[in-house]
C-alpha positions in Angstrom: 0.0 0.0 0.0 1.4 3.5 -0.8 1.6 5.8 1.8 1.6 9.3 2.2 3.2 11.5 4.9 1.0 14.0 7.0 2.0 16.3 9.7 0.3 16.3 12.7 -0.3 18.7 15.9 -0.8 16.8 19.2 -0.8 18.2 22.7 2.1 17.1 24.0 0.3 15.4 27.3 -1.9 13.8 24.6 1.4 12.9 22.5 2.9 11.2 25.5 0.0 8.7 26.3 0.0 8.0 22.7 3.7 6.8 22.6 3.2 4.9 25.2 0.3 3.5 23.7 2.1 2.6 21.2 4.6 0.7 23.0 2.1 -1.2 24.9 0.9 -2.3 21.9 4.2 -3.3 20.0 3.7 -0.4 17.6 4.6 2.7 16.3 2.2 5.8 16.2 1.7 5.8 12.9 1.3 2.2 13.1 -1.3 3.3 15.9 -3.0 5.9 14.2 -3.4 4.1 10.8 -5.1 1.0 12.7 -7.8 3.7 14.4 -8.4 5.8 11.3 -9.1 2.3 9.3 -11.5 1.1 11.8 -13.4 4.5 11.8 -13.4 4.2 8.1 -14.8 0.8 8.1 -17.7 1.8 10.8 -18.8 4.4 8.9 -18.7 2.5 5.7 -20.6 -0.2 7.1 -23.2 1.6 8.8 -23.9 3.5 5.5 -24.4 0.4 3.5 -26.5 -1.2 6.1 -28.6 2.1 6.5 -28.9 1.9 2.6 -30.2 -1.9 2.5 -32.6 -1.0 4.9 -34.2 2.0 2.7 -33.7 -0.5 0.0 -36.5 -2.8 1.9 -38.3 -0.1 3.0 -38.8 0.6 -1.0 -39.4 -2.7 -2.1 -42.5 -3.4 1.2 -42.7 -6.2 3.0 -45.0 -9.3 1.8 -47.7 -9.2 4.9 -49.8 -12.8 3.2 -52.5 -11.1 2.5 -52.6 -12.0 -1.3 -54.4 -9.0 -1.9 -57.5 -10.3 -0.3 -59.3 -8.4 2.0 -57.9 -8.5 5.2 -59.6 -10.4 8.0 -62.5 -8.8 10.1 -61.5 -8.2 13.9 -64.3 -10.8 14.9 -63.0 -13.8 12.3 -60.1 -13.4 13.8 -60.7 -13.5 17.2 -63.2 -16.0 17.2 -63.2 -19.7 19.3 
């Protein structure tokens, strides 16, 4: 994957917890940073295709068996 360089402003209490983050986790911060920004980009991704299938069904209706017949009267159905 190609990357591309970025400069970046951090407080530096901020910048500290992140380095040792990092080490914690075996990593650099850009190793660190990349792993966060991907997962953000995947969440959003996937809740905009799954908000877009459900409009999609929305659309399309939902098949309630009523054949279009007449639906049942309140007493036929609660009859016993």
């Amino acid at each position: 994957m190609e990357t591309q360089n970025i400069t970046l402003s951090l407080p530096k209490k901020v910048l500290r917890k992140v380095k040792l983050l990092a080490v914690e986790r075996e990593t650099s911060i850009s190793g660190l940073l990349t792993q966060v920004l991907e997962e953000m980009v995947d969440k959003e991704t996937g809740y905009a295709n799954a908000r877009q299938r459900q409009i999609q069904w929305l659309e399309r209706g939902f098949d309630l068996g009523l054949n279009n017949d007449q639906p049942s009267r309140r007493e036929e159905l609660h009859e016993r």
